[in-house]
C-alpha positions as YAML, in Angstrom:
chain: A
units: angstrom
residues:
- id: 1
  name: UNK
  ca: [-10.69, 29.48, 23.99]
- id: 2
  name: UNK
  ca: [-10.98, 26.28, 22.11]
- id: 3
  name: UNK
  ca: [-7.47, 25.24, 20.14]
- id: 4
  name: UNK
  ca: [-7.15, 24.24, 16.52]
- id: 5
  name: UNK
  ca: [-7.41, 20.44, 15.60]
- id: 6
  name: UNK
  ca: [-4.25, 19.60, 15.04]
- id: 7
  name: UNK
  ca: [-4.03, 15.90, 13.57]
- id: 8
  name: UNK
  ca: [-1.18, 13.53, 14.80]
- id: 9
  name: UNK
  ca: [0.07, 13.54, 11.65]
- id: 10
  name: UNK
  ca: [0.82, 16.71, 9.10]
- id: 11
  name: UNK
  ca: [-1.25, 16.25, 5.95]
- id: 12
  name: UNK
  ca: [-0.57, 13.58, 3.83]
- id: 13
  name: UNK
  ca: [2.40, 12.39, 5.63]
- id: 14
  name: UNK
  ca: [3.29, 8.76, 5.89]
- id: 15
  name: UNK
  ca: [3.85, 6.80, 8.77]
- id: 16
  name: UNK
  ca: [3.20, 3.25, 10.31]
- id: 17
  name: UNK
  ca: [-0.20, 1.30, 10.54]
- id: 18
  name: UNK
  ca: [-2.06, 2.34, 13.65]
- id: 19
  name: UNK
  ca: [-4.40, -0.88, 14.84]
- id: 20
  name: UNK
  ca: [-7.43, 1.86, 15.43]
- id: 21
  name: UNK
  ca: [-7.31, 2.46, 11.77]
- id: 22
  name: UNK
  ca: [-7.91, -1.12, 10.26]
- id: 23
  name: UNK
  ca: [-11.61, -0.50, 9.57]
- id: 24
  name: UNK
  ca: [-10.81, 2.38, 7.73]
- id: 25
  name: UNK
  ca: [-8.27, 1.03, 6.06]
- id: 26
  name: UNK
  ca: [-9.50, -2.08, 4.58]
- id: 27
  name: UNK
  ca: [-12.82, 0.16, 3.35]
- id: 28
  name: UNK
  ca: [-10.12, 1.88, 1.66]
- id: 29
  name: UNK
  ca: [-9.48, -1.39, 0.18]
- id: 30
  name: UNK
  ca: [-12.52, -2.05, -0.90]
- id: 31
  name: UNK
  ca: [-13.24, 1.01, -2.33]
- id: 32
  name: UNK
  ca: [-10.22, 0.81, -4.30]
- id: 33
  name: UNK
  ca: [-11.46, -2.80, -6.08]
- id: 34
  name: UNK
  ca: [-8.48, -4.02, -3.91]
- id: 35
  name: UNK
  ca: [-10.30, -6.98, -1.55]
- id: 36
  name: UNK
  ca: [-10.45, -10.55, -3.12]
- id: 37
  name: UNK
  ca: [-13.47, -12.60, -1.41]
- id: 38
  name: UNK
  ca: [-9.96, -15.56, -1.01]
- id: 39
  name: UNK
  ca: [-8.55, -12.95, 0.38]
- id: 40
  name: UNK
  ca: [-9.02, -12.04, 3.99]
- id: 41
  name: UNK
  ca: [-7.91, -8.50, 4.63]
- id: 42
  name: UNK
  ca: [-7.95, -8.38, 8.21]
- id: 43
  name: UNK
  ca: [-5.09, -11.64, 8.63]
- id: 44
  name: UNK
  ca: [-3.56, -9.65, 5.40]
- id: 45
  name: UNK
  ca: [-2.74, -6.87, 7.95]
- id: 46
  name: UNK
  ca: [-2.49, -9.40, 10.63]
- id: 47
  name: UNK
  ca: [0.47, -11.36, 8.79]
- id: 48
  name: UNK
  ca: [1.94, -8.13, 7.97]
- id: 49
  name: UNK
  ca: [2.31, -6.60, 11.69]
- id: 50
  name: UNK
  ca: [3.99, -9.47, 12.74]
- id: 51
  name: UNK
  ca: [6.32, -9.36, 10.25]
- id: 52
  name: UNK
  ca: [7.83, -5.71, 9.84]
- id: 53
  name: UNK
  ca: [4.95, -3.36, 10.84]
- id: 54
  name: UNK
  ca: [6.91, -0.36, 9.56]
- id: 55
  name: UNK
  ca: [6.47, -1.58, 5.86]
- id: 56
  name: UNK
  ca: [2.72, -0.96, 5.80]
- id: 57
  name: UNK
  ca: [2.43, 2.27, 5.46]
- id: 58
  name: UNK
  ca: [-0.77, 4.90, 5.78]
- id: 59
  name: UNK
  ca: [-1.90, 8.16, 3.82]
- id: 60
  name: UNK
  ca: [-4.26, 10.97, 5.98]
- id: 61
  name: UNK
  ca: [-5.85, 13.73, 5.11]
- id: 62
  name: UNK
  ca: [-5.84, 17.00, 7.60]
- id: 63
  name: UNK
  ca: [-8.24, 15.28, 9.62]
- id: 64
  name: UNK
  ca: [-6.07, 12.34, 10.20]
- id: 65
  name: UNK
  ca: [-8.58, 10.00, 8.42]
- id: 66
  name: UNK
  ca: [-6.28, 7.09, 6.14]
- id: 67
  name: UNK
  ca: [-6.94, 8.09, 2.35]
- id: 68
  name: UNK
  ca: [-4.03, 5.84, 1.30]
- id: 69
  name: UNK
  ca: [-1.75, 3.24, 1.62]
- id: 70
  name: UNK
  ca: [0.72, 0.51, 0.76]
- id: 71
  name: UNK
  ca: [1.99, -2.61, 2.39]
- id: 72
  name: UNK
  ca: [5.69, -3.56, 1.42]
- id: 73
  name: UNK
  ca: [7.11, -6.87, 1.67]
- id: 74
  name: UNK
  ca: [10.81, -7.70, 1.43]
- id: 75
  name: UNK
  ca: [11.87, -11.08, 1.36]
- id: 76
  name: UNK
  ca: [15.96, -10.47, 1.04]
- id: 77
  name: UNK
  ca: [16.28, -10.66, -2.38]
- id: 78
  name: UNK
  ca: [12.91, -8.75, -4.01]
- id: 79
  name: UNK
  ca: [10.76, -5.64, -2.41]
- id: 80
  name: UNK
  ca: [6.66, -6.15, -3.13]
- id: 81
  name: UNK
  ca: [4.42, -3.52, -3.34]
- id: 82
  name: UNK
  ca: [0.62, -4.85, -2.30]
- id: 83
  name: UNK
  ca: [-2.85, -2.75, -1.42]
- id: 84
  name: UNK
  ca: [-1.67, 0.66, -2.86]
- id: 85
  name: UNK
  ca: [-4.52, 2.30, -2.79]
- id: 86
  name: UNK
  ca: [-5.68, 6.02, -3.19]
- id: 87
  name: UNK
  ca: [-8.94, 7.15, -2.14]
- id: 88
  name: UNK
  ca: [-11.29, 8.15, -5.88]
- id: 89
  name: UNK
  ca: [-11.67, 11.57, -4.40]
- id: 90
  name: UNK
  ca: [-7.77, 11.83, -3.43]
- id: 91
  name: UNK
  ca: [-6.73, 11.02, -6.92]
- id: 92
  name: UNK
  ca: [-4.10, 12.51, -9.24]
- id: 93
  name: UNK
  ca: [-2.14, 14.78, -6.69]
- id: 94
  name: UNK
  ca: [0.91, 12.48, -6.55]
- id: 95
  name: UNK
  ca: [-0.27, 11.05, -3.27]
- id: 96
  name: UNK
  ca: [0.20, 6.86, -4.75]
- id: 97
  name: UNK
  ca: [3.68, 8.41, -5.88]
- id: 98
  name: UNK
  ca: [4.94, 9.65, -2.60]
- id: 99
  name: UNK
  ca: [3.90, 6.05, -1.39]
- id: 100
  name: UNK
  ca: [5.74, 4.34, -3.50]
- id: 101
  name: UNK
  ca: [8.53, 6.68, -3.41]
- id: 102
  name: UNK
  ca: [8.50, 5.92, 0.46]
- id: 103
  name: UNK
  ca: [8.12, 2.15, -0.28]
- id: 104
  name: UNK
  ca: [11.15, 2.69, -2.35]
- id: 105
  name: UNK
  ca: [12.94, 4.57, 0.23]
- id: 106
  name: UNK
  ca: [12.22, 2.16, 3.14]
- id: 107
  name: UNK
  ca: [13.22, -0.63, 0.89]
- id: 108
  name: UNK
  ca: [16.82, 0.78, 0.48]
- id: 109
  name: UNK
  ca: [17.25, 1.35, 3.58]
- id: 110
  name: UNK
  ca: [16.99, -2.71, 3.87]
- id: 111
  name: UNK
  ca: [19.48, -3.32, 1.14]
- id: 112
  name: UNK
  ca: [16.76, -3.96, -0.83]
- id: 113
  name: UNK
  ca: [17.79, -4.14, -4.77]
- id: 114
  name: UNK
  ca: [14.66, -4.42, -6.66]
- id: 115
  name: UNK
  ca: [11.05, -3.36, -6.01]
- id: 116
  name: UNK
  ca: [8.34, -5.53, -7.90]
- id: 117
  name: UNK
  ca: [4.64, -5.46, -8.28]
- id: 118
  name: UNK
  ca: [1.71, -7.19, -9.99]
- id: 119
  name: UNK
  ca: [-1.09, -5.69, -12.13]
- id: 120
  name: UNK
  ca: [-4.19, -7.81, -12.51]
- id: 121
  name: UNK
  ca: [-4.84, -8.22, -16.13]
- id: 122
  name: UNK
  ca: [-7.50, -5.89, -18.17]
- id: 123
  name: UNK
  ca: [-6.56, -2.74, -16.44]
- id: 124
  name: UNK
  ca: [-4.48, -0.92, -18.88]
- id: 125
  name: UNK
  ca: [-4.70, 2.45, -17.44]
- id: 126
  name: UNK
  ca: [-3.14, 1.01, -14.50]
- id: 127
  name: UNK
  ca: [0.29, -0.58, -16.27]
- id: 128
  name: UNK
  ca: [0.58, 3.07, -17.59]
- id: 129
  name: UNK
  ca: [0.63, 4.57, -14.05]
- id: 130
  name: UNK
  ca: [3.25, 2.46, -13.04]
- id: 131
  name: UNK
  ca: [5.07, 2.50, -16.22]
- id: 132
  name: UNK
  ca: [4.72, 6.16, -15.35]
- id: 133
  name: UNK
  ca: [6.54, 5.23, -12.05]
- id: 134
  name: UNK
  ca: [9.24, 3.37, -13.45]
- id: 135
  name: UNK
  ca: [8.20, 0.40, -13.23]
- id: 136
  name: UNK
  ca: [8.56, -1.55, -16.44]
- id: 137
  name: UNK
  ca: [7.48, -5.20, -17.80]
- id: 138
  name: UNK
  ca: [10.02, -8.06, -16.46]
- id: 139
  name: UNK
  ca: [10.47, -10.54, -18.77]
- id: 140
  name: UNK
  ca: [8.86, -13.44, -16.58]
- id: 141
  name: UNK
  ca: [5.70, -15.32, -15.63]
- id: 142
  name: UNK
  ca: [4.55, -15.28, -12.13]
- id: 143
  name: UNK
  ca: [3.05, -18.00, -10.88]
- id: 144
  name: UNK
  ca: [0.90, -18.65, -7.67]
- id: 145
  name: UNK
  ca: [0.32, -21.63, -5.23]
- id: 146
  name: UNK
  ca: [-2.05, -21.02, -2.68]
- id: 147
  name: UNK
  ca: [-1.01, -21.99, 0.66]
- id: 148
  name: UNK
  ca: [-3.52, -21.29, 2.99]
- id: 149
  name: UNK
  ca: [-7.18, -20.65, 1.92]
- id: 150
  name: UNK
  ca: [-8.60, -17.86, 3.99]
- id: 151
  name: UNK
  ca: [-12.40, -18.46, 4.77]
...
């Protein structure tokens, strides 16, 4: 008698990058509108494993396929959210909310005081989902430098 599939994780839960899924995970990306072409995803997730591989956290569905995810940095003063992404299909069950509620959680846990995020401009329907969230606008400018050009 052949047993159920049972998938490592229960549906929808969150846990830690697994290196198997990075494929999968930066189509997510991609399909989100996510990927930048200065942007190299695969030393994005490469940076981030070497740093605190617990903060980049994955969405499955009940066949243990990622659907979501966020990466989290925390620097010791700020939390960053990056690459939260929701599958189209997966959309408006509360799935990017339990990520970032789990970002939030994680981020605690670290002492960490204050989560931020950036929204590229034009994408109004966006700023309301986080605004949604909690988030709201901070009164400052962010400015970039970039450091290292990924080719």
């Amino acid at each position: 008698m052949a047993t159920a599939f049972r998938p490592r994780r229960p549906f929808f839960a969150h846990s830690p990058f697994r290196r198997e899924e990075r494929d999968a995970v930066i189509a997510l990306w991609q399909r989100c509108e996510l990927t930048r072409p200065w942007n190299d995803p695969v030393r994005d997730i490469e940076r981030k494993l070497s740093e605190d591989p617990a903060l980049l956290l994955i969405g499955a569905d009940e066949l243990d396929r990622p659907i979501a995810s966020a990466m989290v940095g925390y620097d010791g003063h700020r939390g960053w959210l990056y690459y939260l992404a929701v599958d189209t299909q997966w959309r408006g069950r509360g799935y990017g909310r339990a990520l970032v509620e789990r970002a939030e959680t994680l981020l605690i846990e670290r002492g960490c005081p204050k989560l931020m995020l950036m929204v590229r401009q034009g994408q109004p329907s966006l700023e309301r989902y986080y605004h949604q969230l909690g988030f709201s606008d901070s009164e400052t400018v962010t400015l970039g430098k970039r450091l290292i050009r990924d080719e």
